[in-house]
N, C-alpha and C positions, 0 to 999 in steps of 0.2 A: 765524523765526516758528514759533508752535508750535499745533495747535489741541488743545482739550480740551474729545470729546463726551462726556456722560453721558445716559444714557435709563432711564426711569423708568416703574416700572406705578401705577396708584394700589394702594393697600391695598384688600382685598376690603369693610372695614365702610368706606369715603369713601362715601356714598350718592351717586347721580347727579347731584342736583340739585345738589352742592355742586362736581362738579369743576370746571367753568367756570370759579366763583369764585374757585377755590385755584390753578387755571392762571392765571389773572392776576395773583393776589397773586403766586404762583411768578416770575412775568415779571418784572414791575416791580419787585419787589426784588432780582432777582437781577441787572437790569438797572442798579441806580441803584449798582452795585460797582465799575463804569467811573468811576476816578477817583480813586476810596476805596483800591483794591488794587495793589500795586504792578506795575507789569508787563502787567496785566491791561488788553490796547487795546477790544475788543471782544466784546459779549454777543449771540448770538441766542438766542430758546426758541420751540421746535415746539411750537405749541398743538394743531396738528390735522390729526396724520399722519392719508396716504392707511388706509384700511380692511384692506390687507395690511402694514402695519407691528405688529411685535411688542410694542411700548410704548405708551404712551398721551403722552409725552411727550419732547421732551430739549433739554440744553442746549448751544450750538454757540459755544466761545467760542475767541478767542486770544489770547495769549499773547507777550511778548520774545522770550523763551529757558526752554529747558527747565525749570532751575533756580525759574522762575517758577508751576511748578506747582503746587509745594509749596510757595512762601509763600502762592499765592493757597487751595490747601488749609487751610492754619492761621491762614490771615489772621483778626484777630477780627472783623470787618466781613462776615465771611464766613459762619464760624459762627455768628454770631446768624442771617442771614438761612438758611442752612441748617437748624439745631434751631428755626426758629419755622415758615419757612412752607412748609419741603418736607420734611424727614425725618418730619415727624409722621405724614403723608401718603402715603406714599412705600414700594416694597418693589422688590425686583428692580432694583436698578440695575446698570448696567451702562456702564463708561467704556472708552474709546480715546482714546488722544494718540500724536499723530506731529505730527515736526518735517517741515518744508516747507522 
């Protein structure tokens, strides 16, 4: 089994009222990839780290096997929901994966 976190700051011009709504949209679509992606068992997203966390966000998923990283990276199912409803949004990322 493999996990694969990413955490995420918003972009300084997301104005406040909007992030809510874009952490959702974030959610549910990156949630609805369970199934779509090969390899790809399970999705969590942290909508609302404690007040000492560095990120405003992140995504908690796993994985078959290693190898599975990178197709769920290039998957097309992927990259749409990536260039629509998080990269736009999105700076500072920052990932980790280890195998278990």
């Amino acid at each position: 089994m493999v996990h694969h976190i990413v955490m995420w700051k918003f972009k300084p011009e997301v104005p406040e009222a909007e992030k809510g709504a874009r952490k959702e949209a974030m959610e549910q679509n990156l949630k609805a990839l369970v199934g779509k992606v090969p390899g790809l068992r399970t999705v969590r997203f942290v909508k609302s780290p404690l007040s000492s966390s560095t990120h405003d966000m992140a995504l908690v998923t796993t994985l078959e096997k290693p190898e599975d990283v990178a197709v769920y990276a290039s998957h097309p199912e992927h990259v749409k929901v990536a260039d629509t409803y998080v990269r736009p949004y999105v700076t500072e990322r920052a990932c980790l994966d280890y195998k278990e």
